[in-house]
VOKE-508742 format. One record per residue: x, y, z of N, C-alpha, C, CB in turn. Coordinates in steps of 0.02 Angstrom, whole numbers, plus 50000, padded with zeros to 5 digits. Each point is the difference from the previous one (the first is absolute). Glycine has a CB too. Layout:
XYZXYZXYZXYZ ...
% end
This chain:
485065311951527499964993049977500504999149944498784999050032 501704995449971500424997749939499514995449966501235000850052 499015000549864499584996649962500514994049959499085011649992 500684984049996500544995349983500014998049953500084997450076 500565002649896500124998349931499554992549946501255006250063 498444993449929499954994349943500564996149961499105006849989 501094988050046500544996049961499854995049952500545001750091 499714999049850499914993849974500334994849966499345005850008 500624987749991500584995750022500154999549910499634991850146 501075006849847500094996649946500084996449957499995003750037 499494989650023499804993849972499464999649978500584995950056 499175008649947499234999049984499924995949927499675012050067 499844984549931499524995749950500075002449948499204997150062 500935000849861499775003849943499504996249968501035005549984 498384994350025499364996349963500184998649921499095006550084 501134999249884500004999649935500234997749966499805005250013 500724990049991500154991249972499564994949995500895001350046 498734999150007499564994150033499445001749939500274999450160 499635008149832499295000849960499924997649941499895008750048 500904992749922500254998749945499894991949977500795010350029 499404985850025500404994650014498924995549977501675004750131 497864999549898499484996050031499585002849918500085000050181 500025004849791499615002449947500384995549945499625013150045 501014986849946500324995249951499834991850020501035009649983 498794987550064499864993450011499185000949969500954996550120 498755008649903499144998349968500385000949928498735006450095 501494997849882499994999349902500214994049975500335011449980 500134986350056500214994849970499234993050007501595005250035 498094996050010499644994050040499165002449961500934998650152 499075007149816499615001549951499874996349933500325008950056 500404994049933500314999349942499844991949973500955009950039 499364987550031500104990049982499424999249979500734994150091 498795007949941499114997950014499845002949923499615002550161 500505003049831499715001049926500484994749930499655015450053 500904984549963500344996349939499894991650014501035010549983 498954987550075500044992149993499254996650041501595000250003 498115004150045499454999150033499355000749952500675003850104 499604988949847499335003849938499604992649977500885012649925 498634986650044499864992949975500484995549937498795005550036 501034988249954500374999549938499644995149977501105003950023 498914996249910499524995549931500384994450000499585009149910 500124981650082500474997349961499484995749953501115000350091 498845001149836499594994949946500314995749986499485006349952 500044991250062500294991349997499804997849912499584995450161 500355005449793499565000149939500595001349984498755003049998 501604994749934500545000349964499925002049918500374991450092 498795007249906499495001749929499695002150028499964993649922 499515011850019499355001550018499404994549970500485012850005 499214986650011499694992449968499465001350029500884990749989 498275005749978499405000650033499704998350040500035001349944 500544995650103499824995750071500125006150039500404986449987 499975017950015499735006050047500825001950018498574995450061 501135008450012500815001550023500144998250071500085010049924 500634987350080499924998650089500925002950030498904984949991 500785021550085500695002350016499845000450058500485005549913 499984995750112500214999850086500155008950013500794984950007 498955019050032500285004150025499924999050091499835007249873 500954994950139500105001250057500095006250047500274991149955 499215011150076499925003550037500715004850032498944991150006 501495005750038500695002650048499835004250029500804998449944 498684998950100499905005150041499495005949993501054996250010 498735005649961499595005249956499274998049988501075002749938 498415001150080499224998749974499805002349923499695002250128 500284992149847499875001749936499075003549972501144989049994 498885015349997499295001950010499674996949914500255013350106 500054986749854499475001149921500684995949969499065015249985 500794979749951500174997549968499765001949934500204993650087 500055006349865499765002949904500624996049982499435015249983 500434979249957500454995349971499565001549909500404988850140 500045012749817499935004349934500384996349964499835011450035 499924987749902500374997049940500255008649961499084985149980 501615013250010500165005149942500134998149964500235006250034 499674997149882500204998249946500655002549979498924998749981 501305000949964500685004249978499605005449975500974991149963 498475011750017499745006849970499845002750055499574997649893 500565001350188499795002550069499254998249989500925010550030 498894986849970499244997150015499894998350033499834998249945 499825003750124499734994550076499314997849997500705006550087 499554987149922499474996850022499814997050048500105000449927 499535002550141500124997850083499364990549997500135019550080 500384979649942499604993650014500024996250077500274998549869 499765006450167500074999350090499945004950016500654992950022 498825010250032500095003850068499704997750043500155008549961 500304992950110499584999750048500165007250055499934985149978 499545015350058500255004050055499984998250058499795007049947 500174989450089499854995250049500695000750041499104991649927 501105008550147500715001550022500124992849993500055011050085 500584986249894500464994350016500164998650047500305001249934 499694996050129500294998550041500424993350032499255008549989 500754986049941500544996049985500585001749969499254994250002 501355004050044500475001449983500184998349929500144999850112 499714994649851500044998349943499384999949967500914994950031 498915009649916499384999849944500014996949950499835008350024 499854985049962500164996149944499185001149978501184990350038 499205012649898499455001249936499974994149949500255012850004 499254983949993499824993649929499175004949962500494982850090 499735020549862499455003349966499894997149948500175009150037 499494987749941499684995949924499545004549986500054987250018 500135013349912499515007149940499744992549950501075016649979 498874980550021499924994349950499245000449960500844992250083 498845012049970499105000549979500095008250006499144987350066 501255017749926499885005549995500245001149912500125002850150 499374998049795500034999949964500775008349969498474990250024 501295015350017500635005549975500504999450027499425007449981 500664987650066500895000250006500244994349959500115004550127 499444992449842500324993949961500025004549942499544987450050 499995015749922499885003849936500855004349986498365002050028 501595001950051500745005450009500664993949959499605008150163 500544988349884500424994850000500194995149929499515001250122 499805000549831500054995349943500225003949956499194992650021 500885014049978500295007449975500684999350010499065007650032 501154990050021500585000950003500424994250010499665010150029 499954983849930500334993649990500644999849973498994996349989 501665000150057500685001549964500275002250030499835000849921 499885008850111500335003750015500265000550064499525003449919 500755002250095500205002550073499475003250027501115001649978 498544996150086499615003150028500215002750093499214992649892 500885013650123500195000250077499464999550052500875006949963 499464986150080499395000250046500065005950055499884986949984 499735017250030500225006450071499474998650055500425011649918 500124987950111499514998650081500055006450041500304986550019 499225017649991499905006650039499964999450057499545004349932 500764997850148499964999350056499845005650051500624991849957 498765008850069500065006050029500064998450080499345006149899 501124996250126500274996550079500075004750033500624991149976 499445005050100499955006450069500564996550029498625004350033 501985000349992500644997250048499675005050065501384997449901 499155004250121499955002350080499915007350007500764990950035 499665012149902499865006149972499525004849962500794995150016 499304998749915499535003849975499704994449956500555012450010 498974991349932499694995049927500525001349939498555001750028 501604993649961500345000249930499764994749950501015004450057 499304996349885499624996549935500804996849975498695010249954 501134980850045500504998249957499804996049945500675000850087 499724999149866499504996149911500884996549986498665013249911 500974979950070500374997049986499764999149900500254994950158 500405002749818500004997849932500264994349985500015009549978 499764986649989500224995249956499824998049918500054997450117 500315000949855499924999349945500034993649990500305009749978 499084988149980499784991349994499664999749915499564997550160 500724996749813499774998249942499354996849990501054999849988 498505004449962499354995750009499724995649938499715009450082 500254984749968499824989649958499225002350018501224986550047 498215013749940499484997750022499654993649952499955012450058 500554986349879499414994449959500074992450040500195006049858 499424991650141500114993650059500274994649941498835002250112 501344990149915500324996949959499344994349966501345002750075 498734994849875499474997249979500104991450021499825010649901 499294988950091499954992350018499644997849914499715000350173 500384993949829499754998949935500024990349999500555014549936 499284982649999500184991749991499784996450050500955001749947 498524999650077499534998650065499894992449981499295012950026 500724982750028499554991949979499954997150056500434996749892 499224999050138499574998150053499484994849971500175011650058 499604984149963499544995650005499415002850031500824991950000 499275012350019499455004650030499564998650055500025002849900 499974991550143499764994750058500444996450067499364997749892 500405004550159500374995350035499474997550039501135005150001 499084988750040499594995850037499955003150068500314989749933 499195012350118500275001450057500114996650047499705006749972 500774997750046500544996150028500614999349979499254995650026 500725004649906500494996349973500495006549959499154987249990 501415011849938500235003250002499895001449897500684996950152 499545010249837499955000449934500705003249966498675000950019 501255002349931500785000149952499755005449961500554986949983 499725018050006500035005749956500585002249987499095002850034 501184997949888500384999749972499985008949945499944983650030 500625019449989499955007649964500725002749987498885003250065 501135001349880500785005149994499945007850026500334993149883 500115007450147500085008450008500625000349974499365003550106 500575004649875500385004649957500995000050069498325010549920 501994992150028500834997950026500025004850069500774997949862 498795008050122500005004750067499644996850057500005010549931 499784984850083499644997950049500724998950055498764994149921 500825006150128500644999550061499844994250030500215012050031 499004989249986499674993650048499254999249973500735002850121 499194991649897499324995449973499704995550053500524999249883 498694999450131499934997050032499054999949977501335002250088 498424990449935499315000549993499435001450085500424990649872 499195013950112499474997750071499624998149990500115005350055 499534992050009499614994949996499095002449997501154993250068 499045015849991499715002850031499644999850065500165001049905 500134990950115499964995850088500575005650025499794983049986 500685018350011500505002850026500704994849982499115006650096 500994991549851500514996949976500174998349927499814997050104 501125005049930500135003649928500384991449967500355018150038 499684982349907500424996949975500425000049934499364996350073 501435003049952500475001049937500044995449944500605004950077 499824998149878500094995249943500824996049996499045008849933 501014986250038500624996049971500155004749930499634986050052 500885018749928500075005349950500464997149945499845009750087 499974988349851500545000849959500085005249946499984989350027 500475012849955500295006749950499774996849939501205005450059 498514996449890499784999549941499905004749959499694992850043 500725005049908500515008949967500105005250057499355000949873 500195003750117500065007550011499644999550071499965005949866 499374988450140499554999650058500014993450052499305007049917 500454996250108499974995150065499474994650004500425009650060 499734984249940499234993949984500074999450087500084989749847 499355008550172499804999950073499514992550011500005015550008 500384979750026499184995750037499814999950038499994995049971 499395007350078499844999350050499514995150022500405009749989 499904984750065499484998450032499825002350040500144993949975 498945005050053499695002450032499504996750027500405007449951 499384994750105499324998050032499575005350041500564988950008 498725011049986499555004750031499784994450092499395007249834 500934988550183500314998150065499114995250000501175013250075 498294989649967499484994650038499555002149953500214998550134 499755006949831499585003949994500015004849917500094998850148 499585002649807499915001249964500535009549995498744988450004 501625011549931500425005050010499385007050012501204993449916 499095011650075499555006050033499695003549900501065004550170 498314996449871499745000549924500064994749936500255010950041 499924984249957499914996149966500845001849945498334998850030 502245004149988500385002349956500675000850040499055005349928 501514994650025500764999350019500235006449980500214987449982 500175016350068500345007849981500694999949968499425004950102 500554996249858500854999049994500415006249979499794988049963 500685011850078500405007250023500675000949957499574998950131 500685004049838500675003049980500255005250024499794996349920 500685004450088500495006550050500434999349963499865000350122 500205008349868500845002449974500465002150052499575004649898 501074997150072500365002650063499815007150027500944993049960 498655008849991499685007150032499664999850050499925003849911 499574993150078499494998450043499344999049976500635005450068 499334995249849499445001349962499764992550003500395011049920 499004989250100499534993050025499464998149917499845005250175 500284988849802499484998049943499594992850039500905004949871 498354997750147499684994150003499554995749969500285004550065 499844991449929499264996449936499614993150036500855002549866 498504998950102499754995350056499894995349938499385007150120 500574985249931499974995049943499214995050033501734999349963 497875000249990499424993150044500334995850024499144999249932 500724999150120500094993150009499294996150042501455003350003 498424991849983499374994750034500094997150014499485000049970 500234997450110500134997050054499814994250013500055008750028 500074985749975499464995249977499834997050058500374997749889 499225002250137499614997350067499694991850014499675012849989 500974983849989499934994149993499874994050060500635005249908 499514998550158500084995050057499625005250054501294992249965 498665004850080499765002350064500274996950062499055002349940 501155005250105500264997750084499564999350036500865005250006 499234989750047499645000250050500085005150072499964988649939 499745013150089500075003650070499944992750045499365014249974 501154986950068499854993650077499935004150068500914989549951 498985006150091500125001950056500344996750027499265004350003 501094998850061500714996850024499795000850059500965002549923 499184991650122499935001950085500624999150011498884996350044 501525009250010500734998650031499854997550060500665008849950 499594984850050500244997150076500555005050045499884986949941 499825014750111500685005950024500694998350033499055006650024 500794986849977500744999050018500384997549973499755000250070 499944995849851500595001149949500165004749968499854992149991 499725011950006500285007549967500285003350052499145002049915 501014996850155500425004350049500604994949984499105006050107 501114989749890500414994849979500615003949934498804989450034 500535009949905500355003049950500405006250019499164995349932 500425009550100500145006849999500485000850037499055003349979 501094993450067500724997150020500574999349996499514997950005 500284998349944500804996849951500225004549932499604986250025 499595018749972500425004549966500125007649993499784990949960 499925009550119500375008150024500634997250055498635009750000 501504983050016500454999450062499785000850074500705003749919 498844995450070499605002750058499834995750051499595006949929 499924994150131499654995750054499625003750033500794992850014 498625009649947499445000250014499504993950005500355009949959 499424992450133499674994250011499175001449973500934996650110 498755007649883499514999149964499925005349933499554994850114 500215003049832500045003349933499065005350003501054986349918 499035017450090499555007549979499915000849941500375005950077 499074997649919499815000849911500565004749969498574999950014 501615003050033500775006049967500604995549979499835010750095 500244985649928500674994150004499834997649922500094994450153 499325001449824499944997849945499925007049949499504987950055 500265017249959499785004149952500975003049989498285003350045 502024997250004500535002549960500614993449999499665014250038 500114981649941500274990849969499824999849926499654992050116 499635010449881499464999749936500135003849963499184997250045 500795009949985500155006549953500775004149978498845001350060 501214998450018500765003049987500604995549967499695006850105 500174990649939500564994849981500004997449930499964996650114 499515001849842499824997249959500285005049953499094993150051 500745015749934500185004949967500714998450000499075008150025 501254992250028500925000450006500204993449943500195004050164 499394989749866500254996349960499834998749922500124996950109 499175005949880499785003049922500615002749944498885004550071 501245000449995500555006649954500664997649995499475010750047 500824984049986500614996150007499864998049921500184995350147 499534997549857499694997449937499945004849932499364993250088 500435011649920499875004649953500535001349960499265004250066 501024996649966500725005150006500614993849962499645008850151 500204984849860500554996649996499704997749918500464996250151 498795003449831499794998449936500035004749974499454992750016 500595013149997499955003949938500365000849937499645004050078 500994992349923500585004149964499834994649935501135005550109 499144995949826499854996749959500514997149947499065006050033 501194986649967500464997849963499634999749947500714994850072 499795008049884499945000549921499654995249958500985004850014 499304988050000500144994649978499404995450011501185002750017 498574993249948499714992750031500144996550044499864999349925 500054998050137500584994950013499394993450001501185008350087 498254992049899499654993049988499494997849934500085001350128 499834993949857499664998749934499564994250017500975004249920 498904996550130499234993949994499625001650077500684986949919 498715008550055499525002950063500544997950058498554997849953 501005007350103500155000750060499754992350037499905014749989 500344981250079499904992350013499675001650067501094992949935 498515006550079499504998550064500544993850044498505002249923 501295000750177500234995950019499884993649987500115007450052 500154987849965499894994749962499294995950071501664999349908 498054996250059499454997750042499665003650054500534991449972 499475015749987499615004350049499485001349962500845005150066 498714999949969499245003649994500025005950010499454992250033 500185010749951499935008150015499375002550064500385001249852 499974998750196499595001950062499725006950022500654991650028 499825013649923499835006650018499975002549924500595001650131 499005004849836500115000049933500445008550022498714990749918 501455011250014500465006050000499145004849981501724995149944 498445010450095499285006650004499674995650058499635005849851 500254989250167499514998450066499965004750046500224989449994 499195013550037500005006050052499834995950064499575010649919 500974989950130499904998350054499825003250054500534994649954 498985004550090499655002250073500214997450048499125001449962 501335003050072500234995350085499615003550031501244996750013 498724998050019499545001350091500304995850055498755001149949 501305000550112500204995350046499564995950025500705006650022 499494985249978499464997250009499754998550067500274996849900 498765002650086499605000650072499735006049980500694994350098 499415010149840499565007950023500005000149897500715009650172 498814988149788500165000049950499835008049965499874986050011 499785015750037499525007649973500565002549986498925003150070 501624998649971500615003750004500355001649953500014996150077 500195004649833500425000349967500515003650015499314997249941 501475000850054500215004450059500425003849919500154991850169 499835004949768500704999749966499654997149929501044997150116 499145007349826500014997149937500494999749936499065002250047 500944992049947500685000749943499854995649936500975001050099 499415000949851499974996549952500644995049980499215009449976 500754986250020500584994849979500435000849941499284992950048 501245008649945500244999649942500524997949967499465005550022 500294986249995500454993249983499314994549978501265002150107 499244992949902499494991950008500364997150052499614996549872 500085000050158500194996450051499854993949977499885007850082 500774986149917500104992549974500134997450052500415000849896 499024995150117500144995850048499874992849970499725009050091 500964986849946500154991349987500254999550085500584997749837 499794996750146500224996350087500455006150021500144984649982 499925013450101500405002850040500765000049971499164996750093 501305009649895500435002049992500244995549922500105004450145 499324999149811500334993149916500415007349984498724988249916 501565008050044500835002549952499555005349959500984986849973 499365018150039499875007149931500435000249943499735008050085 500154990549840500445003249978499945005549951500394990750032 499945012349936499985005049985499415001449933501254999750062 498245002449927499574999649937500465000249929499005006350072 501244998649921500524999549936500625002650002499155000349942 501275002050006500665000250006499895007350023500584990649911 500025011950120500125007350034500644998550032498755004450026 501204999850024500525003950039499765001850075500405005149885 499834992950169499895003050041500315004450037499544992949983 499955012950031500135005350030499895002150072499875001349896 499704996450116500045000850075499834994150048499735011349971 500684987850095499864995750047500015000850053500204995349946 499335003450098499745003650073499944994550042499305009849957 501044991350092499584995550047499355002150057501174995249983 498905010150007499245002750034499655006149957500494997350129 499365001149839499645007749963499075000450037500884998249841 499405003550231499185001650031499794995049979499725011349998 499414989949993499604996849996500004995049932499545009050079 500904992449872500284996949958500374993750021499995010549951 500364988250104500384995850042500624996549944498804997650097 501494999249888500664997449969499465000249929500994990950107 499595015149861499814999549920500945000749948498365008550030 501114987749901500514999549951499645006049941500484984950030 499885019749932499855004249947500494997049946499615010950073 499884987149866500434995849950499955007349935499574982850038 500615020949932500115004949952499994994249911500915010550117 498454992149854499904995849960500185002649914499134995450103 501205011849909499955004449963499455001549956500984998050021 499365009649950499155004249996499645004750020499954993049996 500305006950060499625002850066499474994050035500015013449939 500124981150046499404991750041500855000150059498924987049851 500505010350191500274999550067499554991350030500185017550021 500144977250009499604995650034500135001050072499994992149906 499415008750155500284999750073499684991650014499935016050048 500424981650026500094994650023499835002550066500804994349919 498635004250126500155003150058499774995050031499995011649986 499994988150105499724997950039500664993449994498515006149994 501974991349989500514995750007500384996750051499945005349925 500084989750089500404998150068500554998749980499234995550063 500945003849899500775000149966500305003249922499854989350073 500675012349927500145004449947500734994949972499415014450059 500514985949878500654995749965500485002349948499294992050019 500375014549968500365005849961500405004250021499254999549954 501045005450005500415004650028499825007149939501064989350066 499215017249945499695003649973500554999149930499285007650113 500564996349828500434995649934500054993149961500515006650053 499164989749993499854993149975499734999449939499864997350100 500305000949839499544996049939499784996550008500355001149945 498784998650048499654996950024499404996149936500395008450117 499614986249916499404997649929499334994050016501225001449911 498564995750072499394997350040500244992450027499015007249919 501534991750076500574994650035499925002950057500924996749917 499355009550101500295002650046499705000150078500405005449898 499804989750135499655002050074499985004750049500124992049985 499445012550004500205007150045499744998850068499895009049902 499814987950114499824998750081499394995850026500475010950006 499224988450048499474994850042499525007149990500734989250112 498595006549901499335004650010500254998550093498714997349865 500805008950163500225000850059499325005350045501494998049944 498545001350123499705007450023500115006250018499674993750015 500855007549963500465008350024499695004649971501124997150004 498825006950044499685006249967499204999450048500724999649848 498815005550105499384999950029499604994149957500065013450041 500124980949975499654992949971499794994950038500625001549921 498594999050065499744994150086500274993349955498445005650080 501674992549878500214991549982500554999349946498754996150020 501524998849972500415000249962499725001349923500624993150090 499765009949860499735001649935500555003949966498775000050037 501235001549917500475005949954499625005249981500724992249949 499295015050068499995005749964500325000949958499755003250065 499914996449861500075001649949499915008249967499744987450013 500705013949957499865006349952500474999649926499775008050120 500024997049868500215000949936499745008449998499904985549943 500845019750041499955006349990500285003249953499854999150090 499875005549867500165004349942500265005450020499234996349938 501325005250064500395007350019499645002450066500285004349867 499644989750170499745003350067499234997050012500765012049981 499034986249974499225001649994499784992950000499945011649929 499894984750141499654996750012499554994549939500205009650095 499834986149860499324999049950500054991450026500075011049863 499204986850106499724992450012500464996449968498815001750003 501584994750046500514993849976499744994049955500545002250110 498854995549905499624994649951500085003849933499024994450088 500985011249882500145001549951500664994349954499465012650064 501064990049984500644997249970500014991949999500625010750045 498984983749972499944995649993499734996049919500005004050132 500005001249867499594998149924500455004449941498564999050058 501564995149888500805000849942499545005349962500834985849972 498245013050013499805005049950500065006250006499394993649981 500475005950071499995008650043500585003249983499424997250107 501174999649910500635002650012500325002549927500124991750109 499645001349859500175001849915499645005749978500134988149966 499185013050035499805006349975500005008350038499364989949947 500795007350117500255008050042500615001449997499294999250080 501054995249903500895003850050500484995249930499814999750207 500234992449762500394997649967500065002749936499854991850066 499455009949916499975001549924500225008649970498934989650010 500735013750049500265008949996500515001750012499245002950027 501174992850016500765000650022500334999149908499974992750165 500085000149814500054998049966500085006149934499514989350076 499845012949920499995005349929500385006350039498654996549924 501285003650120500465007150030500864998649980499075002250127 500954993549898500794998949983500325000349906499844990950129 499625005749831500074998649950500035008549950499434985950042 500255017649986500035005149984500665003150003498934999350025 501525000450022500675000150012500644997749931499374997350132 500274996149861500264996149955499925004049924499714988950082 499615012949911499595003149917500455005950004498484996949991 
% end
């Protein structure tokens, strides 16, 4: 038997580039993952201050297992005032921690009033590989004394419904100021500089209803964040009373309305049709309104009572609680609301003009259930609305004064007859227009406190 040689070629394969080639791609692909595949801190806090701390960390990819956020001192002193261990699994972790009622981190912090304190945020994270630990640092100056309120004055009463005046100084560090009501509404001040401090007036109102607890909060903010609140009495005076009605809807003028003001042609109107006419719609157009009174000119722009339409009556009062039902089924309440205007009714389509001097700011020809409205800006933060109009004679910028003809009473909008919706709003806030009809009122809430506010300017 011949035995045969074993040849072997001299092309053969050399693996050992490739190995090279495949072990140097993992180090590098390691490597990336450990140096850049990591979390990252961002504090948003520019002071340390006793409103707390608020930062963003972002994940990239990575399970963050345990969080530890530590005050350091310059003598290395920690003081942890965050952990959690809980896994993250939002890509973005936004931390808002308020210590404001933890008596030793304010205690830590008042130690080191002035100074440099490092905030360190500890991270203990999982990539694809392995657990690693990253700690971030920053160094932040710590404000915690808050700014002062002081020179407090008030009449101490408002009518409800109606509106009141509190008058105060904060210290030069104040940033922002504002009073609550404790209804859920805030309200700012008209600010003048006096020497070193800030004189503040605020009007205000506790809206249908008596403010919360019988008292006004009033807030100072620094640029830190350090919060001073002081509460002030105030008494509510329960001078008038609303009525509750009941309302029957005819359904095919309210399919009519609802019509003209979704655009629509629906041939028959459902309790859903009115409920989102009533509710929804009404909110959208609430927050429109809201939004357009809130802002507050500095200035006066009127000095005498407010003027009722002329040879009208008051058909609807402002707070009246209304009950719809469709009529033929009265058991049914389908819908309840509260009014918060007057409704003036005189003849078919009489002349509107403007209650007092202002400015107008807004003009609609369909604002929903509002239907053709005029917004007259009375400065202050007073606002007059005009709604339900069949014609409009203004334009927005107009100087306006009780000459001034701003438009016809009309039925646009959600209005079974002709009439004017009336309001009158404080930085947003809805209050009883019969108020402003009357010079006493006006003189002792809004002519006479304005008045010494300014004069103070002058002293």
């Amino acid at each position: 038997m011949v035995r045969r040689k074993r040849v072997f070629s001299d092309n053969r394969f050399n693996f050992f580039p490739l190995i090279i080639l495949i072990l140097f791609s993992v180090f590098i692909y390691v490597g990336y993952v450990f140096f850049f595949n990591k979390p990252s801190v961002k504090v948003e806090n520019k002071l340390l201050s006793s409103g707390g701390i608020n930062s963003v960390i972002e994940r990239n990819d990575t399970l963050i297992k345990s969080v530890e956020i530590y005050f350091v001192s310059e003598n290395k002193i920690e003081k942890k005032i965050y952990e959690s261990n809980e896994n993250f699994i939002n890509e973005e972790i936004i931390l808002n921690i308020p210590y404001q009622n933890d008596n030793e981190i304010l205690k830590f912090l008042k130690k080191n009033e002035n100074k440099e304190v490092i905030l360190k945020h500890k991270l203990i994270y999982e990539n694809i590989f392995f657990d690693s630990e990253y700690v971030s640092e920053k160094k932040l100056n710590v404000d915690i004394l808050p700014p002062r309120i002081f020179n407090i004055e008030t009449d101490g009463y408002t009518y409800i419904g109606g509106l009141g005046f509190i008058m105060y100084d904060t210290s030069p560090d104040t940033e922002k100021t504002f009073v609550d009501n404790g209804n859920g509404d805030l309200f700012f001040p008209i600010t003048l500089k006096n020497n070193e401090n800030f004189s503040n007036l605020v009007f205000f109102s506790c809206s249908n209803k008596p403010c919360a607890n019988n008292k006004l909060i009033i807030n100072a903010i620094d640029k830190a964040g350090n919060v001073l609140k002081f509460s002030q009495k105030i008494r509510t005076i329960k001078n008038k009373k609303w009525d509750t009605i009941t309302i029957p809807l005819p359904r095919e003028l309210i399919r009519n309305k609802f019509n003209m003001i979704f655009n629509d042609n629906i041939e028959v109107l459902e309790k859903e049709d009115f409920l989102k006419m009533n509710i929804d719609e009404r909110i959208q157009n609430d927050n429109k309104i809201k939004k357009i009174t809130e802002a507050i000119h500095p200035s006066l722009l009127f000095d005498s009572s407010f003027k009722q339409l002329s040879n009208s009556k008051v058909s609807s009062k402002y707070s009246e609680k209304r009950r719809y039902y469709f009529r033929g089924n009265p058991k049914e309440i389908i819908d309840t609301k509260f009014h918060y205007g007057i409704d003036l009714s005189s003849i078919k389509n009489a002349p509107v003009y403007s209650s007092e001097k202002g400015e107008v700011v807004h003009v609609d020809d369909s604002l929903g259930i509002y239907g053709k409205v005029v917004i007259i800006n009375h400065g202050l933060g007073f606002y007059s609305l005009y709604s339900h109009l069949s014609d409009i004679f203004v334009q927005i910028d107009d100087k306006v004064s009780k000459k001034t003809k701003i438009g016809t009473t009309g039925t646009t909008g959600f209005a079974f007859g002709d009439h004017l919706h009336y309001g009158i709003y404080l930085q947003g806030i809805p209050i009883d227009p019969v108020e402003f009809f009357d010079k006493n009122y006006l003189n002792i809430k809004i002519f006479e406190p304005y008045k010494k506010f300014i004069n103070k300017k002058k002293n």
